[in-house]
N, C-alpha and C positions, 0 to 999 in steps of 0.2 A: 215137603220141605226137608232140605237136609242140614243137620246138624253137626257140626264140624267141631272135635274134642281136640284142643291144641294142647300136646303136654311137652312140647317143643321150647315155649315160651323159656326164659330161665333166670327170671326175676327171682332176686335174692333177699329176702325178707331182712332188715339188719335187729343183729344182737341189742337187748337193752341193759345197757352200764349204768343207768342213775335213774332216778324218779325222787320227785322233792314236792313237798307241799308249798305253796308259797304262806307268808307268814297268818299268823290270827287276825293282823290286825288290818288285815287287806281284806275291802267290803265285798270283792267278789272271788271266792275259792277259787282260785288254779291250782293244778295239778302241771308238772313239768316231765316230761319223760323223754331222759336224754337215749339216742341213740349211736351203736359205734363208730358209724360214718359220720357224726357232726350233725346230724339233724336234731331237734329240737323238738316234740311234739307237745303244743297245747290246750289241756284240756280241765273243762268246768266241772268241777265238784260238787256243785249242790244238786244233792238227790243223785244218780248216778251217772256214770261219766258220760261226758260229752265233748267232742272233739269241734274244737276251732280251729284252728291251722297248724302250720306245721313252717318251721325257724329252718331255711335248709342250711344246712353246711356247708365249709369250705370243701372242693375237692380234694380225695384224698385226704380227709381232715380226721381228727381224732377224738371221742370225747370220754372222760373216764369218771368225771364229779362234776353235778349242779350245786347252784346256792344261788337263793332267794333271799333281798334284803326288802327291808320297808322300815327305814327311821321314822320315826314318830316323838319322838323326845329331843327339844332340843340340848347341843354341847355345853359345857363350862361355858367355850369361849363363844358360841351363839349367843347365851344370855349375855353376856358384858354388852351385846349389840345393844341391846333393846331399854329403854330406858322404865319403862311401866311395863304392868301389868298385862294389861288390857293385849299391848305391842306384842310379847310371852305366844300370848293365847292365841293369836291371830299370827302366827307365826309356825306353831304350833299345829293349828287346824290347817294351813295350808300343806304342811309339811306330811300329816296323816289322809288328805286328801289326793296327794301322789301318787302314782302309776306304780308298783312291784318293780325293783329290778331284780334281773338275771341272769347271772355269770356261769359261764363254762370254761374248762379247760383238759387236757389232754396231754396224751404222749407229744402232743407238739409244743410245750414247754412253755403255752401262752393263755393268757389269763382274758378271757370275751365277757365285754360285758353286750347284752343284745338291745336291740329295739324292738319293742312288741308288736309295735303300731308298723313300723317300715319294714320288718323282718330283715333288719342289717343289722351287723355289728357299730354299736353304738362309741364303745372304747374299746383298745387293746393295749394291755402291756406284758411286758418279759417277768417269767417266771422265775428270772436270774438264777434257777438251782436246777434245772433239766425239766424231767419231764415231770407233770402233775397226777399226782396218785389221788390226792383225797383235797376236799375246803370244807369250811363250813362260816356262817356267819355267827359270830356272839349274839346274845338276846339282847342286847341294848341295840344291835344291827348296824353297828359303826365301824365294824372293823372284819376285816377277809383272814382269817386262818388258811395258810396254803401248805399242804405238805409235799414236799419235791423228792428229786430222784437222789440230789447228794446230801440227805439226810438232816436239811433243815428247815425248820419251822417258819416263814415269814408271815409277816403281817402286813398287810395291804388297806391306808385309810378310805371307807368308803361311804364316810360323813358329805352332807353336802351336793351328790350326785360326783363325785370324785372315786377315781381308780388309783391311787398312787401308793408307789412302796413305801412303808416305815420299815420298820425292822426286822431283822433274824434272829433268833434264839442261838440258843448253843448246838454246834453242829454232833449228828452222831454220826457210827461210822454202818449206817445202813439207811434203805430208804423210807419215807415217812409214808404206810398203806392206809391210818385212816386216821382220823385225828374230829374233838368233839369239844363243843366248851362246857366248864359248870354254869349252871345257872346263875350264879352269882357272878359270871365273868372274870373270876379273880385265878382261875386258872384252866390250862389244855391238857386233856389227854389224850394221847397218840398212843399209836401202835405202829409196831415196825417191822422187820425183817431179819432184827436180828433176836427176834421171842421176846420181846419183852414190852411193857406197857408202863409209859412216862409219864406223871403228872410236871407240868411244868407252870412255873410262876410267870403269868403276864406281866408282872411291874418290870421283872429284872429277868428274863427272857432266860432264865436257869432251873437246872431240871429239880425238883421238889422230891420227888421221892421214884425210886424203880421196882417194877415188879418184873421177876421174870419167867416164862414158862418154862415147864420140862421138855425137854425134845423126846421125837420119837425116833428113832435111828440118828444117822450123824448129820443132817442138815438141821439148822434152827428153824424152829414153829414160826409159822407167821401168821403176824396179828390182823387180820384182813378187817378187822369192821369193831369200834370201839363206839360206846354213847354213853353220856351220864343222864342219870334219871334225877327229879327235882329230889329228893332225898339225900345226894352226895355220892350213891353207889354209884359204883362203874361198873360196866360191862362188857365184857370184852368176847369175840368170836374167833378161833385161830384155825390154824390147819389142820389140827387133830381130831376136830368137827367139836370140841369140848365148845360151852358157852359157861365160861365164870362172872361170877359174883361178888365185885370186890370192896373189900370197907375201907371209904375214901377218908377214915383218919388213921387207921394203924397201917394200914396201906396190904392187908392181907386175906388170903383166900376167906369168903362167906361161904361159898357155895359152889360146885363144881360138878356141870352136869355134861354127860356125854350123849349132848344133842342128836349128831349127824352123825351119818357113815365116811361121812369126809369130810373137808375144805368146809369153813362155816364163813358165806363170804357176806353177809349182808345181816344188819341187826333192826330192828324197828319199836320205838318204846309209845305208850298213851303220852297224854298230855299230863295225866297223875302221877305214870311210874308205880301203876300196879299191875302191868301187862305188859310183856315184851315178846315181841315173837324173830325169830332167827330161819335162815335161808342159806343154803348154798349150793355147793355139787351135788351135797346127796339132795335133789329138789322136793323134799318134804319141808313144809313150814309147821316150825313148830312153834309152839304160845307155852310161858312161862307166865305165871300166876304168883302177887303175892299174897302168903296167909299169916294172918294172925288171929290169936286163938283158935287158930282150925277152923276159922271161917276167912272167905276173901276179904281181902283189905278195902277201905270205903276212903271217903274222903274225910271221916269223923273216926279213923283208924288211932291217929295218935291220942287221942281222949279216951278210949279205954285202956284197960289194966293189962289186956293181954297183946299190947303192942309190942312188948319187947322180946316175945313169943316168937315174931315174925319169922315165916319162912316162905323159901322159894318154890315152888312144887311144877312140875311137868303136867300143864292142862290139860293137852290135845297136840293132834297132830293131822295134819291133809297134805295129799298130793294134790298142787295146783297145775303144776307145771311137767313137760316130760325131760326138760333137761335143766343146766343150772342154775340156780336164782342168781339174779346178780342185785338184786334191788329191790327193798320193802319200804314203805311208806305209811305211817299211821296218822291218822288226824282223829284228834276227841273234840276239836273245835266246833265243826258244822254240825247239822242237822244231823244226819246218820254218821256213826263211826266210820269211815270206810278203811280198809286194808288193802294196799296195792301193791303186787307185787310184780315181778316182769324180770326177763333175763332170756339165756340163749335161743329156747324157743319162738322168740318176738315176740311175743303174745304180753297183753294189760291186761290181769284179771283183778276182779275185783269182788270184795266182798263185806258184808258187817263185820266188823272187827268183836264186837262183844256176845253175839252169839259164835262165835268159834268154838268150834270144829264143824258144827252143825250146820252153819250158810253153804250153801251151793251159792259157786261164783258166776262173777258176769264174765264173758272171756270176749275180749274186743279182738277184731281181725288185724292178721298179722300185716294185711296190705293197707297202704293208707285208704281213709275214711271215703274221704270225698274224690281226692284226686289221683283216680282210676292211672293204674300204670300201664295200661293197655288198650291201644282202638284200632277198629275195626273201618276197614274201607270197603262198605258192603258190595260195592259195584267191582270194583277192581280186587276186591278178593284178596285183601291186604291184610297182615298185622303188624302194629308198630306198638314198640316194647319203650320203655321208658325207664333206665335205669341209673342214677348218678347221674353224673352229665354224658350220657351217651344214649345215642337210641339208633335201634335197630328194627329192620323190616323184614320181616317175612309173606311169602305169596302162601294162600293157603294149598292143599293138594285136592284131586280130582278122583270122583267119582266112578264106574262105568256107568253109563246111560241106563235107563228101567225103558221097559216098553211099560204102557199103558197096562195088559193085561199082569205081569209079573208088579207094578205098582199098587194094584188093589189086590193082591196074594198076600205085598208084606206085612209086615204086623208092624207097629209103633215099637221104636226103639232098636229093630234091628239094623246090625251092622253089614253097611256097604263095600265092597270090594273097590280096594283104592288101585289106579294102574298110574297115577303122579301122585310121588308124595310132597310136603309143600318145600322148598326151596327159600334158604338162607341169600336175600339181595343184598342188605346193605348194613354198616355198624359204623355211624357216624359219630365219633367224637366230638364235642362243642366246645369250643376256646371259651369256658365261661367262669366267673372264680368260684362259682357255688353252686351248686345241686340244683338241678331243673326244680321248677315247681310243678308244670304242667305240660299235656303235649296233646295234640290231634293229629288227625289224619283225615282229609280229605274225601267223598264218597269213592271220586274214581281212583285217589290216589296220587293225585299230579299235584299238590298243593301240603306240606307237613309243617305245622306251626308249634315250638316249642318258647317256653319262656323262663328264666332267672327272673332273682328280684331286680336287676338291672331294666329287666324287661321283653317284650315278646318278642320272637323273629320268624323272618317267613323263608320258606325254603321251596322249590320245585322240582319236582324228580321226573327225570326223561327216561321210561323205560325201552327198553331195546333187548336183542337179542343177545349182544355181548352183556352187560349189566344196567344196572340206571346208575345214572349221574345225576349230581346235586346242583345244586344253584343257589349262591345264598340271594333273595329277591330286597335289591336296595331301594331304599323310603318306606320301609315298612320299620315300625307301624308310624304312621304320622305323629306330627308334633302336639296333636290337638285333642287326639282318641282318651288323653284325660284334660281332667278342667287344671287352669292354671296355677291353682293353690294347692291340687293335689302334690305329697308328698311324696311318691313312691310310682312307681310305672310298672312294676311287676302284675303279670298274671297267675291267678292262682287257676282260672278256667278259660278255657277256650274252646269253641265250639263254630265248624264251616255249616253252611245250611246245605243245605241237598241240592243247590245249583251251582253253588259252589262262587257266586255272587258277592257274598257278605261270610265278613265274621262274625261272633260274638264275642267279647274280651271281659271276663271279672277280675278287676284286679284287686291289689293290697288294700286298699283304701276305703271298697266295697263299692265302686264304682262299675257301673255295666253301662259298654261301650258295641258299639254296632259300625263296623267298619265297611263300607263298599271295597271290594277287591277284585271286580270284576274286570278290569282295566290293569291289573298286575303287573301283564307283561311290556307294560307298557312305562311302568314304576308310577301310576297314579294313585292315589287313595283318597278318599274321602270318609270322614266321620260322621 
């Protein structure tokens, strides 16, 4: 048997720009891992990670910050609805019994909110201020903090299952990189580009107090990654790799540590806010600890005498990653702490958060999970690449012959003398709005089935001596290959049998469909 090592292929793993937890009060842990092409990737959190699908992007699409909402409380003006009690509560439990939403947006200036169940965009509206740098949702989950390119703050009501504009704060004269709310919702703080860090009043959308950093040569520090901890402090991460400590009523430095060898572009806090760990260029993550009395802070911290002791101290430190972090994620909510972090490399790694330094991580593969970007056409000696919406064919390359007696000389593993190496056929572009989900290839090769969430399409390829040509094969897939109330026609898998007869179709929905396609050419199909 011979073994064919294809390092031809040229699948491009994409960068990760966000990873978000969905909220506490959502009864099943997601994890959301945005990536910079527009893809979505989601995955279960309880115990450790586990990949369920993957939300693909628009072409050429951009993604730079997730947020996850889940109201659970009803409004002012919901209660005026409800005349009793009883009507509250039952209004209430439906309202906690809702599906997670979750919004992305990007250098494309547009705010997505998605569909989990259809893998579509569910609403979109205009960012009115350029491109999207940072969002986040407040803890009541009623409202979208958006930070934009021409340095204002808007709000986005997103009570109700509603996307719509409310307001913009005061404009600065640079762009908004990361922005977070207090717990109490009564105010944002941002970070910016022109070094400094803004607390701003939600009621009347004006800036409350300014902090500003030192530069280091003559460009301004920028603020890449801000969060507030349930105590009031701020935290803030800038270009200088410093991570400060700030006291959210005189508005002035606690604590000023010089984290990183660079850029500190990503912050992550517990759910107590007695643990924060920081990420960036330099991709070491490092875990800040707080003490009082010279012992770690607890949850019965403020009840002793040496709370006002408190300090911040440098825990630990690990290399997860070999290039920049773009994205850290903490949850104390679930069963095990988990720590996620992920950036240039591709790579989801994961680990306990509260034995830090000491966990060895989980490191998930940079290539999707399930739906392999590559197949093989064992007869006809094919590879088909699966990249964005394009896909591409290669013929593998050839061997010289063994005689029988030079066949039992060689040893396992040694390398064959090639006189064909394999040959670039085809790179077909697909008119489709969103990132393939899936693709196959045929045994002999003459049949290539690709699908969007729109849905699958059949293709035929005529090889020849000048090149192959394509064919797009119309009635495919039939009207019927899902049941009528199905939701969604996308495939996520697809698989021809070895006569090349029938299909197999998994789509969105988790339906598994078996198509006859042996009559193709003919444009017949049956379900």
């Amino acid at each position: 048997m011979q073994v064919h090592r294809c390092r031809f292929t040229d699948f491009v793993p994409q960068a990760i720009n966000a990873i978000e937890y969905a909220p506490a009060t959502v009864r099943r842990p997601y994890v959301a891992v945005g990536r910079a092409n527009g893809d979505i990737e989601i995955w279960s959190a309880k115990g450790n990670l586990v990949y369920e699908k993957t939300i693909p992007g628009v072409v050429n699409g951009s993604l730079e910050t997730l947020a996850w909402a889940h109201q659970t409380k009803l409004t002012k003006d919901d209660l005026e609805l409800f005349d009793t009690e009883k009507e509250r509560e039952k209004a209430t439990r439906r309202l906690t019994e809702r599906a997670p939403r979750l919004f992305s947006a990007g250098l494309n200036a547009v705010i997505v909110e998605w569909d989990l169940a259809k893998l579509v965009p569910k609403a979109a509206v205009d960012s009115y201020g350029g491109a999207v740098w940072c969002m986040s949702t407040n803890h009541a989950q009623t409202q979208l903090a958006v930070g934009t390119e021409d340095g204002h703050i808007r709000l986005f009501d997103i009570t109700d299952d509603k996307l719509v504009y409310q307001r913009c704060f005061d404009k600065i004269k640079a762009r908004i990189l990361s922005v977070a709310w207090s717990h109490d919702d009564q105010t944002i703080v941002t970070g910016s580009a022109d070094g400094a860090v803004r607390v701003w009043n939600t009621d009347t959308g004006r800036m409350a107090a300014r902090m500003t950093l030192p530069r280091e040569g003559r460009d301004p520090t920028l603020v890449w990654a801000v969060t507030v901890l349930p105590s009031g402090t701020i935290v803030s991460g800038d270009s200088r790799g410093h991570v400060i400590f700030w006291d959210h009523v005189m508005h002035v430095v606690q604590q000023d540590f010089r984290a990183l060898g660079a850029d500190v572009l990503c912050l992550g806090a517990d759910a107590d806010g007695h643990t924060v760990f920081a990420s960036g260029v330099d991709p070491k993550v490092t875990q800040f600890k707080l003490f009082a009395g010279g012992k770690p802070a607890s949850g019965d911290t403020k009840k002793k005498a040496g709370f006002r002791n408190k300090k911040w101290q440098l825990a630990g430190i690990r290399r997860y990653h070999t290039h920049d972090v773009r994205a850290i994620a903490v949850s104390s909510h679930l069963d095990r702490d988990l720590l996620i972090t992920g950036g240039v490399d591709t790579q989801v790694t994961s680990c306990e958060s509260r034995p830090f330094p000491n966990e060895n991580p989980y490191r998930q593969p940079c290539f999707p999970p399930l739906n392999g970007v590559v197949s093989v056409a064992t007869e006809g000696k094919l590879i088909l690449q699966r990249q964005a919406n394009v896909l591409k064919l290669w013929s593998l390359g050839k061997a010289e012959p063994i005689s029988q007696v030079l066949n039992g000389q060689m040893e396992s593993g040694q390398g064959l003398q090639v006189y064909e190496r394999q040959r670039d056929l085809l790179q077909m572009e697909l008119k489709t709005k969103t990132n393939l989900l899936c693709s196959t290839i045929s045994s002999s090769g003459r049949l290539v089935a690709a699908s969007d969430v729109e849905g699958p399409k059949l293709f035929s390829l005529v090889h020849s001596e000048s090149g192959v040509q394509v064919r797009r094969v119309r009635g495919f897939p039939p009207e019927n290959f899902v049941p009528e109330y199905s939701e969604s026609r996308g495939a996520t898998q697809m698989r021809f049998t070895s006569d090349e007869a029938k299909i197999a179709i998994a789509t969105v929905d988790g339906f598994v469909s078996i198509v006859d396609i042996s009559e193709w050419q003919q444009g017949v199909f049956t379900t």
